[in-house]
N, C-alpha and C positions, 0 to 999 in steps of 0.2 A: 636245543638240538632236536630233527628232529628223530622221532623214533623210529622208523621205517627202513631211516639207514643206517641204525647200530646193528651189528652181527656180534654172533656170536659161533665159534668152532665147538658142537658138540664130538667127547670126545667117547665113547658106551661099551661097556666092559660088560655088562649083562647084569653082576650083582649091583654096579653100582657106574656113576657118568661123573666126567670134569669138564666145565666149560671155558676156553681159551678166548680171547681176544682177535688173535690170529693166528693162521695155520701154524707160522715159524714156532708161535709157541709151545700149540698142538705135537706138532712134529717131537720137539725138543722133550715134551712130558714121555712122548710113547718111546721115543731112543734111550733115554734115561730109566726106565723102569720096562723095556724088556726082558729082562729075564725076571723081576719079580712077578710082573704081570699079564706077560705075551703081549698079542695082538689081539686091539680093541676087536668086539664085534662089527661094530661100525661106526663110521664118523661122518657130520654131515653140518652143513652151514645154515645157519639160521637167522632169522632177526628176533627181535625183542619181542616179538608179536608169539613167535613161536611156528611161526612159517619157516616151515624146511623151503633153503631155496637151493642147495644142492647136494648130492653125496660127494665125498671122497673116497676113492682106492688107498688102499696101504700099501705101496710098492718099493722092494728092498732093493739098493742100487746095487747091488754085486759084493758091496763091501760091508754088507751089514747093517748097513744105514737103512733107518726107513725114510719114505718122503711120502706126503700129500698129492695125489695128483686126482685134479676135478673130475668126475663124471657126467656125461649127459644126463639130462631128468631122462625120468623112465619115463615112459609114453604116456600114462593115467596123468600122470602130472605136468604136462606140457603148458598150463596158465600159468606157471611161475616163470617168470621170462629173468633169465639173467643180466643185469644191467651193469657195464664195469662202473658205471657212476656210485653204487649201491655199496 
């Protein structure tokens, strides 16, 4: 397999990070342990290499759910090209 296209969802709480597989699971750790541990500082996708290749937003749908939703690179970091093949 190769490496470039395994990711991985970091999840960062400041004292300490979880890393997911995929968002769904992401999601499902931060819904499950909000009120122990609030809302991450931030979360962001990665590969094995350790190349951020996106952020995510933490956004509550109305009912108290949270979900993942991607954000554009920030402008310094525009050579990380998102690939939906990746």
């Amino acid at each position: 397999m190769r490496r470039d296209l395994v990711v991985q969802v970091i999840v960062d709480y400041g004292d300490f990070w979880e890393n997911f597989a995929t968002a769904y699971e992401a999601e499902s750790f931060i819904n499950a342990n909000i009120d122990e541990l609030d809302l991450p500082l931030s979360v962001w996708l990665e590969d094995m290499r350790g190349n951020k290749k996106w952020d995510y937003d933490v956004v509550d749908d109305g009912s108290g759910t949270f979900h993942l939703v991607d954000r554009s690179i920030e402008k310094g970091l525009r050579r990380l090209i998102r690939n939906p093949s990746n």
